[in-house]
C-alpha positions in Angstrom: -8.8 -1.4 5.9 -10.3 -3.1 9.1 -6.7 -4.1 11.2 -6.5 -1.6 13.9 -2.9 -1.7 16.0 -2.7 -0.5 19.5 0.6 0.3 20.9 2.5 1.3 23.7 4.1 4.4 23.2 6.1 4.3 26.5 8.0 1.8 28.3 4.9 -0.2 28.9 2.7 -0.8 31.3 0.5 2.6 29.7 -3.1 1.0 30.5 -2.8 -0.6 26.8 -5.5 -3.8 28.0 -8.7 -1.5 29.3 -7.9 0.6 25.7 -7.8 -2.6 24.2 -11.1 -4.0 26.4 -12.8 -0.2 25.1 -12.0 -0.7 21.4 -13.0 -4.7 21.3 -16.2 -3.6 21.8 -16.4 -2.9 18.0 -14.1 -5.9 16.5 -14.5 -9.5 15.7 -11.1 -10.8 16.3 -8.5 -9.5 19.3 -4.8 -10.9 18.2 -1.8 -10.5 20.5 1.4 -10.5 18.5 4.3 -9.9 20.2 6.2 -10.8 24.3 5.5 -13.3 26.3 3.7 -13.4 29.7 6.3 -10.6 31.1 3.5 -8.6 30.5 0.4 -8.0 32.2 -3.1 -6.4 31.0 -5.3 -5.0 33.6 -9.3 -4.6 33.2 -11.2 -3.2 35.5 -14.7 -4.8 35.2 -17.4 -3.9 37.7 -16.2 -6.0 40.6 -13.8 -7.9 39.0 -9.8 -7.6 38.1 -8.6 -9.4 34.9 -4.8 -9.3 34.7 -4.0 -11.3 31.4 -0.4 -11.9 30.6 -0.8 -14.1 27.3 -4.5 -14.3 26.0 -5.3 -10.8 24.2 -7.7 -8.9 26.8 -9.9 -8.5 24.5 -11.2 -11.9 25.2 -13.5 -10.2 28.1 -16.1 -9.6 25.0 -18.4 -13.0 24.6 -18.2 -11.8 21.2 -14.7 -11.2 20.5 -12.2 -14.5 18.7 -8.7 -14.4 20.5 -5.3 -14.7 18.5 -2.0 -15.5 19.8 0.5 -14.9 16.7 3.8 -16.1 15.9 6.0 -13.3 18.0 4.7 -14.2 21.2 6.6 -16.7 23.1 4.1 -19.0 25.2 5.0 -20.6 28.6 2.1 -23.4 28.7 2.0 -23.4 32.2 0.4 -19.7 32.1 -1.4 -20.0 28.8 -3.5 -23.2 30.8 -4.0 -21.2 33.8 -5.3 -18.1 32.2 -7.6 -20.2 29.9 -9.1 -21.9 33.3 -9.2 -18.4 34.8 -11.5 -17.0 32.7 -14.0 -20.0 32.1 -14.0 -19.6 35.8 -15.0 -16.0 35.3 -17.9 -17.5 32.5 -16.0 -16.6 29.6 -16.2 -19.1 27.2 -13.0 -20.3 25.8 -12.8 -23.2 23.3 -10.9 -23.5 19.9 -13.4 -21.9 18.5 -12.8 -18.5 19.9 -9.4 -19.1 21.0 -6.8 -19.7 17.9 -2.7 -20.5 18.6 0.0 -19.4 15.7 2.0 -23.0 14.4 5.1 -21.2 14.6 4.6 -19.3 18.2 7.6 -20.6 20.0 7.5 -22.3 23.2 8.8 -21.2 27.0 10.7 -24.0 29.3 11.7 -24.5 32.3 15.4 -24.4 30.8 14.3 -20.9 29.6 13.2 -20.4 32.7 16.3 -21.4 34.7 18.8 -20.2 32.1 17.3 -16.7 32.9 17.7 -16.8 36.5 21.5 -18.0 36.1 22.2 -15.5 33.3 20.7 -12.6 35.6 22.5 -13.7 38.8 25.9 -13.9 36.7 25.5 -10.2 35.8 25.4 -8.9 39.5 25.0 -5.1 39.4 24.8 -4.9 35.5 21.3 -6.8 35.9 18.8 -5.3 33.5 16.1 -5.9 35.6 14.4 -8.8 33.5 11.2 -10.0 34.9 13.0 -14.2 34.7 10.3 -15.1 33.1 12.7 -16.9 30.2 11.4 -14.6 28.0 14.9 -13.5 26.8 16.5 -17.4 26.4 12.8 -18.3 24.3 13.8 -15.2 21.9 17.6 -16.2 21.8 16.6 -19.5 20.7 14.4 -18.5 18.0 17.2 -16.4 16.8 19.1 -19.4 16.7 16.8 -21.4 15.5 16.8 -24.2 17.7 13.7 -23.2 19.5 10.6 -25.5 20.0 7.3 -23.8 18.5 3.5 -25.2 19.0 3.9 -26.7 15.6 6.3 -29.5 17.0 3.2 -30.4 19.6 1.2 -31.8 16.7 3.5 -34.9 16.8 3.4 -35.9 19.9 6.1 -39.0 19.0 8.7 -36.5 17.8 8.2 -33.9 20.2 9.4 -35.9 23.1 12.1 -36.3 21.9 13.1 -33.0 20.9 12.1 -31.8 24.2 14.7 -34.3 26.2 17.5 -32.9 23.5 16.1 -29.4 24.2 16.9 -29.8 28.0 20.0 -31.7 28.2 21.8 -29.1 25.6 20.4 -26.3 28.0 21.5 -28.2 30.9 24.9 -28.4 29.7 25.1 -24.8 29.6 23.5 -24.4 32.9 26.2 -26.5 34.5 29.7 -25.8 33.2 28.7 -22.0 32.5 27.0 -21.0 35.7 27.4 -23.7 38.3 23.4 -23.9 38.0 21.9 -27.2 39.1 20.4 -29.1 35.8 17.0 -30.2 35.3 15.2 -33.8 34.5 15.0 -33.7 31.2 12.6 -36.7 31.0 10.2 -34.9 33.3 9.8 -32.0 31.9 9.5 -33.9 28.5 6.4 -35.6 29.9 5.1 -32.8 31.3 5.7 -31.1 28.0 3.1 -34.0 26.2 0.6 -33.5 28.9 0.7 -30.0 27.7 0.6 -30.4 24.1 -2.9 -32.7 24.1 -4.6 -30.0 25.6 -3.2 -27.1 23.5 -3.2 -29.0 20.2 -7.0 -28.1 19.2 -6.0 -24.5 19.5 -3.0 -24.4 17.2 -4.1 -23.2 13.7 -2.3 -20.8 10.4 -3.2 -17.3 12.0 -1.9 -15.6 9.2 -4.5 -17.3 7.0 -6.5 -16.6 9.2 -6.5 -13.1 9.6 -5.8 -12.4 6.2 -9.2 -14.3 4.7 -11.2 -12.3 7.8 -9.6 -9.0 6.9 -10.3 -9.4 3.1 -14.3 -10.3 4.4 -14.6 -7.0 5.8 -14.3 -8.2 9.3 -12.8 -6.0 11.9 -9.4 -6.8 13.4 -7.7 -5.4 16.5 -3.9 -6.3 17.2 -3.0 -6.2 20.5 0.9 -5.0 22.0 2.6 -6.0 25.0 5.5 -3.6 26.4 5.9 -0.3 24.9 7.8 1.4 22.0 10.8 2.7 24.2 11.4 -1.5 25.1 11.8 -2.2 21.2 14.5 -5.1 20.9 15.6 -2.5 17.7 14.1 1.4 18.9 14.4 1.5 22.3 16.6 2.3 25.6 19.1 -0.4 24.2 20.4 -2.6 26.2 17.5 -2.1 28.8 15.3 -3.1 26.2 12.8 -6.1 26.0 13.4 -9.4 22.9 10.5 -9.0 21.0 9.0 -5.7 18.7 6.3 -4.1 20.8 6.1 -1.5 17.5 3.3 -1.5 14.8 5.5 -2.9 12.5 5.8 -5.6 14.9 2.4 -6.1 14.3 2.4 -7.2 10.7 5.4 -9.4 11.4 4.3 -11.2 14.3 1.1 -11.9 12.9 1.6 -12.3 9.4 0.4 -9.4 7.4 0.9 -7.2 5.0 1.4 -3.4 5.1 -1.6 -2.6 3.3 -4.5 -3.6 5.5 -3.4 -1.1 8.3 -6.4 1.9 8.9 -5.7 3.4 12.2 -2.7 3.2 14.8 -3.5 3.7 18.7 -0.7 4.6 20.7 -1.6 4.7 24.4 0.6 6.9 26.9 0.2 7.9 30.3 -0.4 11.5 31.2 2.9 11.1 33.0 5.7 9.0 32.7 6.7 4.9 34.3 9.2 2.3 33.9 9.7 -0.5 35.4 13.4 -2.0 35.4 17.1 -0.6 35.1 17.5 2.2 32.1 17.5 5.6 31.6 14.8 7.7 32.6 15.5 11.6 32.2 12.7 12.7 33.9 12.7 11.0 36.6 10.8 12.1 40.2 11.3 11.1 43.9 9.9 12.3 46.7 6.2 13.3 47.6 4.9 14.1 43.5 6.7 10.3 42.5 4.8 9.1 45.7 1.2 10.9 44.5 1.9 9.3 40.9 3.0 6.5 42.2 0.4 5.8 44.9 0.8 3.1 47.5 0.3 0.4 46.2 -3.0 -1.0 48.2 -5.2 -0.2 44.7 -5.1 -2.2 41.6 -4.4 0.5 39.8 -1.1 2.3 41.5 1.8 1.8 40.1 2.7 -1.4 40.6 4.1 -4.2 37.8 1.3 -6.5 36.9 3.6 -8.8 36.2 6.5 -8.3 38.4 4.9 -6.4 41.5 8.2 -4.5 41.6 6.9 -0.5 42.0 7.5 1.6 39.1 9.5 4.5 38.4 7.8 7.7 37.7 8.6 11.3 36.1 6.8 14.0 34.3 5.6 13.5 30.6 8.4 13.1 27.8 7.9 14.8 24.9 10.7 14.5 23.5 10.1 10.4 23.5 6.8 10.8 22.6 7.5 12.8 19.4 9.9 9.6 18.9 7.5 7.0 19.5 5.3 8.9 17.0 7.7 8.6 14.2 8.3 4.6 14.9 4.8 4.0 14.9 3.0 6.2 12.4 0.1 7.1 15.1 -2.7 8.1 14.3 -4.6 9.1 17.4 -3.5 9.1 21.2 -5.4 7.4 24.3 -4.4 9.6 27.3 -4.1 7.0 30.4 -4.4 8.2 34.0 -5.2 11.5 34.3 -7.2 11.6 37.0 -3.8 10.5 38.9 -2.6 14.4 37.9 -5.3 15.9 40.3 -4.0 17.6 43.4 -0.4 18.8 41.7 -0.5 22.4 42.2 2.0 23.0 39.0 2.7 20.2 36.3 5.1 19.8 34.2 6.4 18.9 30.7 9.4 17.6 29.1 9.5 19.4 25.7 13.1 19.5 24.7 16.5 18.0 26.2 19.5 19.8 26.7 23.5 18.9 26.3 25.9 20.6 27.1 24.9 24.2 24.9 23.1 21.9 22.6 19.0 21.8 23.0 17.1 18.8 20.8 13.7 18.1 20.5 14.5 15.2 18.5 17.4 12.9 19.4 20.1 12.6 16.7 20.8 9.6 17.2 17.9 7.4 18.5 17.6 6.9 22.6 20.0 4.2 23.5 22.0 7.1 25.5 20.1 9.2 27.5 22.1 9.6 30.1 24.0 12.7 29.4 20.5 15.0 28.2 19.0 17.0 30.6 15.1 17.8 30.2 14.1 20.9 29.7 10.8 21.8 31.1 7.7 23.8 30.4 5.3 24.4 33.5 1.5 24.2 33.2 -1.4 25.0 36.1 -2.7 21.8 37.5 -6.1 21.3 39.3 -8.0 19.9 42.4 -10.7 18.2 41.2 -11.4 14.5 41.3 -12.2 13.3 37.4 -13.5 10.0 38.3 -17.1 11.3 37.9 -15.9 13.1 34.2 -17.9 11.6 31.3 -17.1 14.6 28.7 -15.1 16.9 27.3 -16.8 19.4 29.5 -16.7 17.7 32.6 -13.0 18.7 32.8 -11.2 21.2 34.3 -10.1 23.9 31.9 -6.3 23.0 33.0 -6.6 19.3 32.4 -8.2 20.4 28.9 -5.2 22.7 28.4 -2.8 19.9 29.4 -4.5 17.5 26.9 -4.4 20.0 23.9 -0.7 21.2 25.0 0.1 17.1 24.7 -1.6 16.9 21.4 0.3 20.4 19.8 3.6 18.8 20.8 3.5 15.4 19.7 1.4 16.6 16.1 -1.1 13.5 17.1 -4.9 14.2 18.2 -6.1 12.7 21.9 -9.2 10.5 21.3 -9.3 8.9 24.1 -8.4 9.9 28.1 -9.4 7.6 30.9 -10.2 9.0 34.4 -10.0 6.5 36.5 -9.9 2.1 36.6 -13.3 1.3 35.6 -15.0 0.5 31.9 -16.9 3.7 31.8 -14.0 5.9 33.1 -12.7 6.8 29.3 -14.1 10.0 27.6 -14.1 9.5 23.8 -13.3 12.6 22.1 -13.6 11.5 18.5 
């Protein structure tokens, strides 16, 4: 069946968009189906830096149609912008290669503010959101009295809603958290501004999708976040709203489970977060500062989104093997391992260990990983730079080691390993 899904099999930011950017190369439609614009694609193209945060990256290909499903929230505000960025790039984006689920829901300044207030309340607890209203957006839809693109078509009705949308948000902004309110009338009209230019671009993905994949045309469904954020499967609370999983896929697109041929999970050759959580194999000092880099490169690790500087550590196993049995992968893309070069001795998290216990599997999920303790298996590393690596035998025989050791503990084949920012930088091994 032609719907590929690529994943994050991490806490996100795993180099999903230039995976994403590779594998367009061969589809007819790109469809983002899940988050909001708390996340960030980067691709690398010759002299320029794309950083998407709601249109799917594929969009970079002329040739490529973008979807935005129904599990993505949208801010407007961004969605506008990044449509502007790119036709100032060249791209071409008109309703014709850009298409808007009905029943995506809609980000306000009331989420917006109501995520500040929510965050400040919480004082050390704070999970480290990006305040981006992403979580409010969710809570509403949950609740269902969220807005979605579908109430833009009537411009007459949707006023209205807006204004009641605000002042019932205001009222909680006020008399829970002392938080100044907003003009609801404003934002209202700003909201119908909005809504005439986005209108041409809402349309019934699912039908969509489903008539293309039933033609025989080629369908890639693109993830924001990573597996370990899952609102249901990952580090809970310290978890994002949405379902960056496979099965997120089908749901925030509209599709059944039988047109699913191949599942991409992207994962860095070490390990990131962003954000408050657990993070067993956590590094500081001069090896978190080599992974980490500096921060003066696109490319170090650095939120796209948030600019916050992530947390590093050696690769998990033990969460990878996890992420494998959420998503039903079928192949790996290895991100970053050119970054490994340099590390006299690397190492790997294959099993953790409490108190006289060892696991290689959790037994009960990874909310608590606090109390584990990773165990570690030590592997050569190498010197040289792999930014000029175009094949399997340009390698290193320890960086083909460390590739095959990754692929005999997680049961899942590496088809892909990038080597360094650009488009050409990823050797294709199947």
């Amino acid at each position: 069946m032609p719907l590929n899904i690529i994943i994050g099999a991490q806490w996100g930011d795993e180099g999903k968009g230039r995976i994403v950017d590779l594998l367009s190369k061969q589809a007819n439609i790109v469809a983002r189906y899940n988050g909001g614009d708390n996340a960030g694609h980067t691709v690398n193209v010759a002299q320029q830096t794309f950083k998407l945060h709601l249109l799917p990256s594929g969009m970079i290909h002329p040739h490529t149609i973008g979807v935005i499903g129904n599990g993505v929230v949208i801010n407007p505000v961004v969605l506008l912008s990044e449509m502007e960025s790119l036709r100032a790039a060249g791209i071409f984006v008109n309703p014709k290669r850009l298409l808007i689920s009905y029943a995506a829901h809609l980000i306000t300044p009331a989420h917006l503010a109501l995520d500040q207030a929510i965050e400040n309340a919480k004082g050390k607890g704070k999970l480290g959101t990006t305040l981006r209203g992403i979580g409010p957006a969710y809570t509403d839809k949950v609740a269902r009295s969220g807005l979605r693109l579908s109430d833009m078509l009537n411009v007459d009705t949707f006023a209205p809603k807006m204004v009641h949308h605000i002042e019932t948000t205001n009222a909680r902004l006020t008399k829970l958290y002392g938080a100044e309110p907003l003009d609801a009338y404003a934002v209202a009209n700003e909201f119908v501004e909005y809504a005439r230019k986005i209108v041409p671009y809402i349309q019934d993905v699912s039908l969509l999708l489903t008539d293309a994949i039933n033609s025989g045309h080629s369908v890639l469904a693109e993830g924001a976040q990573g597996t370990l954020l899952d609102l249901n499967h990952g580090t809970y609370p310290f978890v994002t709203s949405s379902h960056p999983t496979a099965p997120g896929a089908l749901v925030g697109l509209g599709l059944g489970v039988n047109c699913v041929d191949r599942v991409y999970g992207v994962v860095k050759a070490f390990q990131t977060r962003v954000g408050s959580g657990p993070f067993p194999t956590e590094l500081d000092g001069d090896v978190a500062l080599q992974l980490r880099g500096t921060g003066e490169n696109p490319w170090d690790e650095y939120g796209t989104t948030t600019g916050r500087p992530r947390r590093v550590g050696w690769l998990d196993m033990v969460l990878l093997r996890y992420a494998h049995r959420i998503n039903g992968l079928t192949e790996l893309a290895i991100t970053k391992l050119d970054v490994l070069s340099g590390i006299p001795t690397l190492k790997i998290c294959t099993a953790y260990r409490s108190d006289k216990n060892t696991y290689t599997n959790l037994p009960f999920g990874i909310t608590d990983l606090a109390s584990f303790t990773p165990v570690y298996e030590e592997m050569p590393g190498w010197e040289e730079n792999l930014w000029q690596a175009r094949s399997w035998d340009d390698l290193p025989h320890q960086a083909q080691a460390y590739i095959r050791r990754i692929e005999d503990l997680s049961n899942v084949k590496v088809n892909l390993v990038s080597v360094g920012p650009e488009r050409d930088q990823v050797i294709q091994l199947g």
